[in-house]
Residue, then its C-alpha position, 0 to 999 in steps of 0.5 A: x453481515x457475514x464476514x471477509x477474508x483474504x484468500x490470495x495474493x500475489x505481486x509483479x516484481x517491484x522494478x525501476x522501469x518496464x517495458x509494457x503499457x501504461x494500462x499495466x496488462x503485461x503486469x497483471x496477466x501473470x499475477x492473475x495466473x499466480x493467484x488462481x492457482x493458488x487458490x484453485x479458482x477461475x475467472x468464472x468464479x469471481x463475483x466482483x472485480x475492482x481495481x485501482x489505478x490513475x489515467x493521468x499517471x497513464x497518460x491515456x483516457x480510461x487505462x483501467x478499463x484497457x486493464x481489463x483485457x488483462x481479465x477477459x472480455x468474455x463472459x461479462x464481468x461484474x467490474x468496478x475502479x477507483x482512481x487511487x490506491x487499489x487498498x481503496x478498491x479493497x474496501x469496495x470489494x469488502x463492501x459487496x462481500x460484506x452485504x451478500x452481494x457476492x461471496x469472492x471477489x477480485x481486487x487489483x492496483x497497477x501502476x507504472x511511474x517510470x512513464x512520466x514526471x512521478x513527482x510533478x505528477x503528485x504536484x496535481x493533487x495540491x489544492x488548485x488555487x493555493x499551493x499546486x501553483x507553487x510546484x511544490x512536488x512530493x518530495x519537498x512536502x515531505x522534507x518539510x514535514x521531516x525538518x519540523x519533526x527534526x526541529x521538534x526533537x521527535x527523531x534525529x537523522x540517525x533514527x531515519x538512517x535506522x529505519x532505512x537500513x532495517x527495511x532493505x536488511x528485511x527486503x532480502x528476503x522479499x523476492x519481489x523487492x527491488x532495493x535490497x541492498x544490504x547497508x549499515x545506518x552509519x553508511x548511510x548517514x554519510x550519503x549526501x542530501x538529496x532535499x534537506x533534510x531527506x536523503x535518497x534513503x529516505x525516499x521511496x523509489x520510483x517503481x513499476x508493479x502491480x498487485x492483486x489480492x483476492x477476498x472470499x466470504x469467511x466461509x469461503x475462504x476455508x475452502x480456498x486457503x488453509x489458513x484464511x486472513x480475516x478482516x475484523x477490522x476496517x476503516x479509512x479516514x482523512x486530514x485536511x489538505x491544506x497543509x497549514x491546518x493540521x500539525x504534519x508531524x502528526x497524523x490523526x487520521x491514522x490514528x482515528x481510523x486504528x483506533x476504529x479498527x480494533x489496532x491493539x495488539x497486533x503482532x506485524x504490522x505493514x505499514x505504506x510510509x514512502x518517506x522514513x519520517x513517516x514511519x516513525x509518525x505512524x508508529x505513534x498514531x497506530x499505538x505501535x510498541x517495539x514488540x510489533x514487527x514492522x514492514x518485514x516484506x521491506x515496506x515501500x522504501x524497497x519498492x513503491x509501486x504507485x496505486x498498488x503499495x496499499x494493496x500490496x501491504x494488505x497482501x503482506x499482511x495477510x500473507x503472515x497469517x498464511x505462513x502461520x508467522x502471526x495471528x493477528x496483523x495490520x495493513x496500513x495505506x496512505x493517499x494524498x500529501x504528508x499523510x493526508x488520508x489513511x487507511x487501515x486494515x486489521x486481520x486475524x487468523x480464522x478461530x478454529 
């Protein structure tokens, strides 16, 4: 199996609402010109095509297949779609790179939350009989999970504050950002409760955007990028869903799958933790130390596009290696309530 590298990547602007269609054409147009001329390539040299994306989130019937007008009807593309974050597409494309199937390949997540009912709309994917019933929406779930964390004594309200400040401090620097206000912790310890024991900090905004990340065969990457990102790591794996049946505090799948990975010592690690409390329950399952340097595009509490915040930490990752700021990261995305399914992604700069 020949190995894969990450060749390219490019973001929308992470913004609170827009104006286009829920199919995210208007998002992806732009971002597919960034990355070809970064790269140097067309459409017509592109093997494969995936994408991640929701038609409920939509609320049309088949968007992702609208999306591709974004590419092109012509000449036929080899396309295919997962109905969740695009950091999944990505393992599909891998997949094909992976087995000679292809050499390059295109992977894209869009979303646009601003067009519905955001957290009633995660209520959906709650087991059908038991808890969806209920109406518990994303936001409650997690307060749950953070005052079992805080009752426990693993973090103070303090250390969420501290990850909340660290990230918008971070997202300055991130042109594509869309919180980066600069705040001290103590400020915002002072803020009022928006779901005991969660404040607006630590919750991931609501947001518009859109992704793209482009993989090649390793050899190929050489040819496209000076300094390719490759993948010598990759795994997913998944908790129960039923709340009650696994401790929320935790998150073992996360660290079964860095563990697979190969997760130890890496030097940058961005991480999709819509919540503060989570970020500091990944921190542990990773095996994370306080030499790592965590999120510093800002992470998903600064911009958290639905369906492409996975992908995106992929692309930031990577993009680390591009800049010469690191040599071996991690890219980690999430799925599903409380950390229910994770994702992670190592990469290393190209030997030689």
């Amino acid at each position: 199996m020949q190995d894969v590298a990450v060749a390219g990547f490019a973001q929308a602007p992470n913004v609170r609402r827009t104006t286009g269609t829920t199919n995210g054409v208007e998002m992806l147009v732009p971002i597919f010109a960034e990355v070809f001329a970064s790269t140097g390539l067309s459409k017509k040299d592109i093997g494969f095509w995936c994408s991640g994306s929701s038609d409920y989130l939509a609320g049309r019937a088949f968007s992702f297949i609208s999306a591709v007008d974004a590419i092109g009807a012509f000449p036929p593309i080899h396309e295919s779609h997962v109905e969740m974050d695009a950091a999944w597409a990505l393992y599909e494309a891998w997949l094909k790179i992976r087995t000679g199937e292809v050499d390059t390949a295109l992977v894209y997540g869009f979303g646009k939350s601003s067009a519905g009912q955001l957290r009633r709309v995660l209520s959906m994917q709650l087991d059908p009989y038991t808890v969806a019933p209920l109406w518990p929406d994303s936001i409650s779930i997690a307060g749950i999970q953070a005052r079992m964390g805080l009752e426990a004594g693993l973090w103070t309200e303090k250390d969420l504050a501290e990850v909340a400040a660290r990230s918008r401090a971070d997202a300055a620097r991130n042109p594509h950002a869309q919180i980066t206000d600069a705040v001290d912790a103590g400020d915002l310890l002072a803020a009022p409760y928006f779901a005991d024991p969660l404040r607006a900090h630590d919750i991931a905004p609501v947001t518009d955007g859109a992704a793209v990340v482009i993989l090649a065969s390793a050899d190929r990457a050489k040819d496209l990028v000076e300094r390719p990102a490759v993948i010598t790591g990759f795994e997913h794996r998944v908790d129960s869903p039923v709340l009650g049946a696994r401790d929320l505090t935790r998150a073992p799948s996360a660290e079964a799958a860095a563990r697979a990975a190969g997760a130890d010592g890496v030097e940058v690690a961005e991480l999709h933790a819509p919540f503060t409390h989570q970020e500091l329950i990944l921190r542990t399952a990773l095996g994370l130390d306080d030499h790592v340097r965590i999120n510093p595009s800002g992470g998903v509490l600064t911009g958290n596009p639905m369906f492409s915040a996975g992908l995106a930490r992929i692309g930031e990752a990577a993009t680390q290696i591009f800049t010469g700021s690191a040599r071996k990261v991690l890219a980690h995305a999430t799925s599903g309530p409380a950390l229910q399914q994770n994702l992670v992604v190592v990469l290393e700069e190209a030997a030689g």
